[in-house]
N, C-alpha and C positions, 0 to 999 in steps of 0.2 A: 504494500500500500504506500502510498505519495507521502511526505511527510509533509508539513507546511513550515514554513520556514519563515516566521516575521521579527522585520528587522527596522526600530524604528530612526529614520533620518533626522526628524525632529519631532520635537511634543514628547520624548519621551518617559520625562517624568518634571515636561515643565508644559506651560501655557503661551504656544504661539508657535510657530513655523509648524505645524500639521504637515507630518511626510513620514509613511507608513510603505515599508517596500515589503512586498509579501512575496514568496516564490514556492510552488507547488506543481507538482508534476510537469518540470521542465518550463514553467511561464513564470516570468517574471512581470509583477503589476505594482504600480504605486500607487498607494491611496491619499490624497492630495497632495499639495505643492503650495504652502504657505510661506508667510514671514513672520517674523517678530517683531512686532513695535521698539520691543526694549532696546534694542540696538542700531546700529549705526555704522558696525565695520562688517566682518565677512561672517557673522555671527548670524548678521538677521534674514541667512538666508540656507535651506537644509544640508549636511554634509556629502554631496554627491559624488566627494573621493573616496567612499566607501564603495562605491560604484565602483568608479575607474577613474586611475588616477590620470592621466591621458586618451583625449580620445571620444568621441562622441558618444550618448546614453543608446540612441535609437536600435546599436548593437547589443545589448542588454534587457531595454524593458520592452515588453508586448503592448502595454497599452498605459494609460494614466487615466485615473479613475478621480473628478474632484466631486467633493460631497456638496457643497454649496460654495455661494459666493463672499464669503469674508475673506478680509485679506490674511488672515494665519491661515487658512485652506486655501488659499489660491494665490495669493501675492507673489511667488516664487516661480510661476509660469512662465514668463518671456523669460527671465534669466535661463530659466533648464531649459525651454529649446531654443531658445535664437545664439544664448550666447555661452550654455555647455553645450548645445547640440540634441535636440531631440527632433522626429519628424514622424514619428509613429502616431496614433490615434491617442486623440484626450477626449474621456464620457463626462456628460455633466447633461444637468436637465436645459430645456429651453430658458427657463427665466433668469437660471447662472448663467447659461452662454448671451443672453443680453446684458447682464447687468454685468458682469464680469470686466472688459473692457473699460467701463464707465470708473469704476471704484478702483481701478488699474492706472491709469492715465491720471483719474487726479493724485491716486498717489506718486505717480511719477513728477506732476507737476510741482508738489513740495518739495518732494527729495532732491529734483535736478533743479527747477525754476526757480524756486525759493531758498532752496539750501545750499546750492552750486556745488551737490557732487556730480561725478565724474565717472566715476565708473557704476553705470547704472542702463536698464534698458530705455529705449528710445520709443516713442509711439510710433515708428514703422514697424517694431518687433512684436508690439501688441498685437498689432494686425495680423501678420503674417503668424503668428503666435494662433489665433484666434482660428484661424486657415484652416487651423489642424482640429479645428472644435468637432466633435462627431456627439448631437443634439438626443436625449432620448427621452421618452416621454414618459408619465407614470408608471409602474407598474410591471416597465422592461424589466428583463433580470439579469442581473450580473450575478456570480456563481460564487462570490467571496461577497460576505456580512459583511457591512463595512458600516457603522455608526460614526457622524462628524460631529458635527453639533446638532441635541435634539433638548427638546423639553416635554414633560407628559404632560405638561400643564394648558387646554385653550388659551389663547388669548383673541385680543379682538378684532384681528385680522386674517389670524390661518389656526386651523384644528390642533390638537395634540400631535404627538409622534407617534406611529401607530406601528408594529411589526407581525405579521402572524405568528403561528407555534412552528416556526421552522426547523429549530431545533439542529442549529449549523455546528460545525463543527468546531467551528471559532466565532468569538463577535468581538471585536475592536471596538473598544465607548470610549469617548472623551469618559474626564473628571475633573471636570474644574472645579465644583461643587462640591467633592467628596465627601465633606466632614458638614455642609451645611446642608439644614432641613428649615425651607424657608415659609415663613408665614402663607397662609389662606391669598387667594387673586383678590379678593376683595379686600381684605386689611391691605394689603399693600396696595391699593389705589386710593382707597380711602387718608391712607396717611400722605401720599404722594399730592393728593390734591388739598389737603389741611394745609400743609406746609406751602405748597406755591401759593393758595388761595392768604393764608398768614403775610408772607415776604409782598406781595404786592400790595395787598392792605395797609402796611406799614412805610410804602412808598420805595421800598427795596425790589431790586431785578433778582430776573432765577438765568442760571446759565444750568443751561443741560447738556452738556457732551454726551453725543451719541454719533452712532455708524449711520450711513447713509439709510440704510435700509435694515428694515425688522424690527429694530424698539423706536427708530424714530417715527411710524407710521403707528406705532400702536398708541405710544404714547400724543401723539398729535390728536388722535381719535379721541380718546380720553379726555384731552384741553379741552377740544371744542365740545363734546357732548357737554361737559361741566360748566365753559364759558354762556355757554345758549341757554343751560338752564338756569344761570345765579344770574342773566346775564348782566353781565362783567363787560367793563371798559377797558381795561387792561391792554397794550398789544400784546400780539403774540407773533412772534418772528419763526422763520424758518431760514438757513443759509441756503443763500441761489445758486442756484447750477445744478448739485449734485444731489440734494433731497428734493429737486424737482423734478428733473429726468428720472429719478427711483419712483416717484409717486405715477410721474407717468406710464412706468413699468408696471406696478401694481394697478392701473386701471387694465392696460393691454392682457395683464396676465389673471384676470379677474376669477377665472374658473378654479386657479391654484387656490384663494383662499376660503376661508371657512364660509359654512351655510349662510349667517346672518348676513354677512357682505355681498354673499352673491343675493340673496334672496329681496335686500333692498335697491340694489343696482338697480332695474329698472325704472325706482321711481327718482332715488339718488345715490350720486357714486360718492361711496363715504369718502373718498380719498381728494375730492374737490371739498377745498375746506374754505368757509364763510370765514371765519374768525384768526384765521391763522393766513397771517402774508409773509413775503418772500423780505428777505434780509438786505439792509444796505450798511458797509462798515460805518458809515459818519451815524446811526443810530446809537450804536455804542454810545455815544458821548452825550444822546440827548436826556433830559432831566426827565425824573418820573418813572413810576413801576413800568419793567415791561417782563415778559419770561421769553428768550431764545434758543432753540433750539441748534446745536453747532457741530459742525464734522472737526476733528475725528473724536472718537467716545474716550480716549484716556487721556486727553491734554496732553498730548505730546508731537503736535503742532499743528497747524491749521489756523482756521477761524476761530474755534474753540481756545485754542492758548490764546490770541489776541486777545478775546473779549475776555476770559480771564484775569490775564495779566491790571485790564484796566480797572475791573472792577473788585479783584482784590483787593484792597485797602479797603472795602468802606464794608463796617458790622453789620448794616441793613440786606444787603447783597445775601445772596443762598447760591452755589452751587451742587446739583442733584448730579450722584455717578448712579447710572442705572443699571450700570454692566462693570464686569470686572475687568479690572486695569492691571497688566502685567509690571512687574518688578521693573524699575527705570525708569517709568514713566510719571508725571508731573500729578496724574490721577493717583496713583499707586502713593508717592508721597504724601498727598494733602489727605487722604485716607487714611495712610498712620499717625496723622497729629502732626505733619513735622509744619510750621508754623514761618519757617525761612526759608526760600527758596534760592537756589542758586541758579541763577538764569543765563544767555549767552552772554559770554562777553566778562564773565564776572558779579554779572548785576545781581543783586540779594531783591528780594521780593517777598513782604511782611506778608502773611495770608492772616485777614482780620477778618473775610467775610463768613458765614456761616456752611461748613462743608455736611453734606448728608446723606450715607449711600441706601438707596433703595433698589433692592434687585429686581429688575425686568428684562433681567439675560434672558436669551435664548439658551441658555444651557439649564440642561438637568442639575435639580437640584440630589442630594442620597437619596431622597425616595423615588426619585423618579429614574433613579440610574436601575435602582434594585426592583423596582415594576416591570422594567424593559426585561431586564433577564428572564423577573418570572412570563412576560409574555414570552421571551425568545425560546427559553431553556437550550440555550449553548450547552453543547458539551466541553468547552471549555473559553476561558474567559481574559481577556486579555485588555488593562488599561493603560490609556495615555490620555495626552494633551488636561495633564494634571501636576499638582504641585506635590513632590516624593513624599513628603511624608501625610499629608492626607490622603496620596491613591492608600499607604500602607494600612491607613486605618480602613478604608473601604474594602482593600482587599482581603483586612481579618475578619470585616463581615460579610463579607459574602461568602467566605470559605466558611464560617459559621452556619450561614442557613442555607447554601447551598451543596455546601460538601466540595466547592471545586479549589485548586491549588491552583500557584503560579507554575504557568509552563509558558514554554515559546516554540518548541518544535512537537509536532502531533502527529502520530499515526490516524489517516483517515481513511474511509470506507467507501470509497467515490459509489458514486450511484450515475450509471451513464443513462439517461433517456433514451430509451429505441420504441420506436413508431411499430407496430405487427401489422400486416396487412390482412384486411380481413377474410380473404382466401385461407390463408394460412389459419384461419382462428377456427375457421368452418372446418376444417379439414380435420386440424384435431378434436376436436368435438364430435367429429363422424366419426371418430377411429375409438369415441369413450372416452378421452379425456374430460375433468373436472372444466366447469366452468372458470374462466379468468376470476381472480380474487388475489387482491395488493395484498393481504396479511396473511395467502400461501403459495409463495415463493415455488414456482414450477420449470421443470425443465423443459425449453421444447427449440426442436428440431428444423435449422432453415440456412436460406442464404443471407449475409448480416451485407447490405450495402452502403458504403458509406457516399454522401452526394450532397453539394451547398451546404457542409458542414452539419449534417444530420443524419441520423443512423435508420435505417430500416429493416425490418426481418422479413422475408419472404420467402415463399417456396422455391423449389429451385429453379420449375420450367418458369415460373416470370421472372426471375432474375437472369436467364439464359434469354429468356425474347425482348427482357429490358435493355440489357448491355449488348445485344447482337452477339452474343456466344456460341458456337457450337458444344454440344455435351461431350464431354470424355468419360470414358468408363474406367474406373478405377476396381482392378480384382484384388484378392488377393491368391496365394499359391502355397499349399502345403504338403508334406511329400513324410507317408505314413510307412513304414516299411514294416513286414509280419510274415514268418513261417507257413505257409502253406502246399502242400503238394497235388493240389486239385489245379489242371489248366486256367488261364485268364478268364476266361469267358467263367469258367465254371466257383474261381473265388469271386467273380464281379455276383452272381445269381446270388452265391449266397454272404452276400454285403445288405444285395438287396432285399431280401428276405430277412434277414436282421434289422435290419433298420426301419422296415415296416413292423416289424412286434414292435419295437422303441417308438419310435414316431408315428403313433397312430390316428395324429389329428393333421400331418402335413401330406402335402399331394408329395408322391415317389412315383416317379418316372423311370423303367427300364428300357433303353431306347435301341434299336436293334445294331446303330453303328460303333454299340459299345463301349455305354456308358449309362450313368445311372444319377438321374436330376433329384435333386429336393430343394424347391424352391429355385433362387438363382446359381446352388449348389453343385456342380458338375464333377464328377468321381470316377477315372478310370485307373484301369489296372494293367501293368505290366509286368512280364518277367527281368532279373538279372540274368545277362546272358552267363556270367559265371558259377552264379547257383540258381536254377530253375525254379528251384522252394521257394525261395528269397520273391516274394513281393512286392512293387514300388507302387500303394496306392496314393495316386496323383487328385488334390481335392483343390478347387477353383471356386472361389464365392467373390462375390461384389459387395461391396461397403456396406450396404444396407443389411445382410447374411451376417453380419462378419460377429455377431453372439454363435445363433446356429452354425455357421462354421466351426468355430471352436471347439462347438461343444462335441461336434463328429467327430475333429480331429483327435480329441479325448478317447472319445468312444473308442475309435477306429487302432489308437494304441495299444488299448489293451487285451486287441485279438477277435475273434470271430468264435460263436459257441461251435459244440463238437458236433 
């Protein structure tokens, strides 16, 4: 059996560059191709000289698998193929392969535009990157579990994570959340809207760092339903460009999200928002409550860090982390109390205003990690894209309640799909065989063709008139030797007369050119010309015989009665 063999490039027991190289019966597959926020040099991008240390990947991996569109699952794309070299097939859904490029490019824009590196990829690599996109649609199946980021929880834009009882051999989970069990969807909106609804009452601004897309749409959903109902004069901003074109992606991709969304579409698309407009930088600076919405979600540069930086100093101010912020980043800091910041250049930056994290990640929180299992029941269980010593407390419970260990290489039990044609099903069924039944594993008898990557079983004459074949007959030949002093003619008589008392439910044929049939069985007798006693009987059967041959040949050794 294939063993699997996973080996992880990043995530593997921290949070960001997501790159999972899995290889199993001879293919090699990656499961994403993210970055890291937290870094800056050759860090924030996965180890692919584990790979090969010269030399392009496309000789190595079979295909690239990305699970969604963030940039720790995908940010590391045009760098692996345009400029390590990849040109093989990359799976990702339609609404990834749109929005991907978008949340691509503006982070190129920061890192090369605004921050003037250098070694970094180019929006022609995007493209051509993108080239290689092979689009799939619900419900395809790829043959390796692969979990990226999920959460079991609704929210008010797309359904739970949902997985049947597949019961894989392996499943790969983030754990970002491992050790945390996060309040009710209600209390945390409930509090989420207290507090913004508090800070602008008292004439203070909210800054929200969030990603382009997934909390910033839910959360936008959220303002306005609240703003329309207390209604509130308050602005509410959103940054231009890149939470635009995502909104306009969630109208186009509207069948992806949950019922309640599709189901008011019709009369309105929640994603066109009354109350919530598009962002201009000189608003920062104007006096009066407002709450903004700003890319990117850990302050670690963007719009986001501007309006920060300016509205730092002042106590009235609230900053909301609604997702989690890796190690390095400016979110990550303000989150543990540290109160001074060191900023480019040297500059110190006093944080006076009110910081507050409320989780509206997209990631599972421990129960919803340990829900998936019990929906998957993996036979074996494998985390990343987590912090090491919380995956380890997660891994001692689920080794508690589900009995499984750490492992990384697995004996499995491949299960190939083959199609039966239903000639062949008839056929044995007219011969008495049991009807087909999945929970009694049966043997049965055909030609296996393999064609467009899919296996088929059939009888043989349509696999000879499918592939234009001629039949060849396959015998076989066994040569019995035994004492006897009666002429040929007269040990063949009585072969035949023996073996009719024995076989007295097969046709036996004594044929007068001297020989003796059973079945496609054919039995002649010669003398040794050295010893005349000495008999050479000669037995001939075809594949289909080849039991009943045997068994004669047995027979036939141990002599002829007196």
């Amino acid at each position: 059996m294939p063993d699997i063999k996973v080996t992880p490039l990043g995530a593997g027991q921290d949070v960001g560059r997501s790159c999972i190289l899995v290889s199993i019966g001879g293919k090699n597959i990656m499961l994403d191709c993210g970055m890291h926020m937290g870094y800056n040099d050759d860090r924030r991008f996965p180890d692919f000289s584990y790979i090969t240390q010269n030399g392009r990947l496309t000789e190595f991996l079979d295909c690239v698998i990305i699970s969604h569109f963030h940039l720790d699952h995908c940010g590391a794309l045009p760098y692996m193929s345009e400029m390590v070299g990849y040109d093989g097939p990359i799976y990702m859904t339609h609404p990834t392969k749109a929005i991907c490029p978008i949340l691509l490019e503006d982070f190129r824009k920061i890192t090369v535009d605004k921050k003037g590196e250098t070694n970094f990829f180019t929006s022609q690599m995007i493209k051509d990157c993108m080239k290689k996109v092979v689009p799939l649609n619900l419900h395809q199946t790829v043959q390796v579990k692969l979990v990226g980021d999920y959460n079991m929880t609704p929210d008010r834009h797309l359904g739970a994570a949902w997985i049947d009882k597949c019961r894989p051999d392996l499943l790969i989970s983030e754990s970002t959340y491992a050790t945390t069990i996060r309040d009710s969807k209600r209390c945390r909106e409930r509090d989420f809207l207290k507090k913004v609804h508090e800070t602008v009452e008292r004439g203070g601004k909210v800054l929200i760092p969030v990603f382009a897309l997934g909390r910033a749409q839910e959360l936008c959903i959220l303002l306005e339903t609240f703003w329309e109902r207390m209604n509130l004069k308050a602005p509410i901003y959103f940054s231009t460009g890149l939470t635009e074109k995502a909104n306009h992606y969630y109208k186009l991709f509207i069948t992806w999200t949950n019922q309640k969304i599709r189901k008011t579409f019709v009369q309105r698309n929640m994603f066109e928002f009354k109350h919530i407009k598009a962002f201009d930088r000189s608003y920062a600076d104007n006096p009066g409550p407002m709450v903004v919405f700003a890319t990117p979600g850990m302050l670690h540069a963007g719009q986001s860090l501007l309006i920060f930086k300016k509205w730092a100093g002042n106590e009235k101010n609230m900053v909301i982390m609604p997702g989690y912020c890796v190690q390095g980043t400016v979110g990550h800091k303000i989150l543990n109390g540290q109160k001074k910041l060191e900023m480019e250049g040297r500059a110190t930056l006093d944080v006076k205003l009110q910081v507050e994290y409320m989780s509206f990640s997209a990631h599972a929180d421990a129960k919803g990690i340990m829900q998936l299992i019990r929906m998957a029941e993996p036979r074996n269980m494998l985390l990343v894209h987590g912090e090491a010593k919380k995956m380890e407390f997660l891994k001692d419970k689920i080794e508690q309640e589900f009995t499984n260990g750490e492992t990384t290489s697995i004996v499995t039990n491949p299960s190939v799909p083959v199609d039966i044609s239903l000639n062949l099903l008839k056929r044995e069924m007219a011969l008495g065989g049991p009807l087909p039944d999945a929970k009694r594993p049966r043997t049965m008898h055909g030609t296996l063709i393999m064609k467009d990557n899919s296996l088929r079983l059939v009888s043989p004459e349509q696999a000879l008139k499918e592939l234009g074949l001629s039949e060849h007959q396959l015998r076989f030949t066994c040569r019995v030797q035994l004492h006897d002093p009666h002429s040929d003619n007269d040990t063949l008589g009585r072969i035949y007369t023996h073996l009719k008392s024995v076989l007295k439910t097969y046709s036996i044929q004594h044929v007068p050119d001297g020989t003796v049939i059973v079945e496609s069985i054919v039995i002649k007798v010669t003398s040794s010309a050295e010893e005349p006693n000495l008999k050479v009987i000669l037995l001939s059967w075809s594949y289909q015989d080849e039991e009943l041959g045997s068994f004669l040949s047995t027979l036939l050794k141990k002599g002829l009665p007196s």
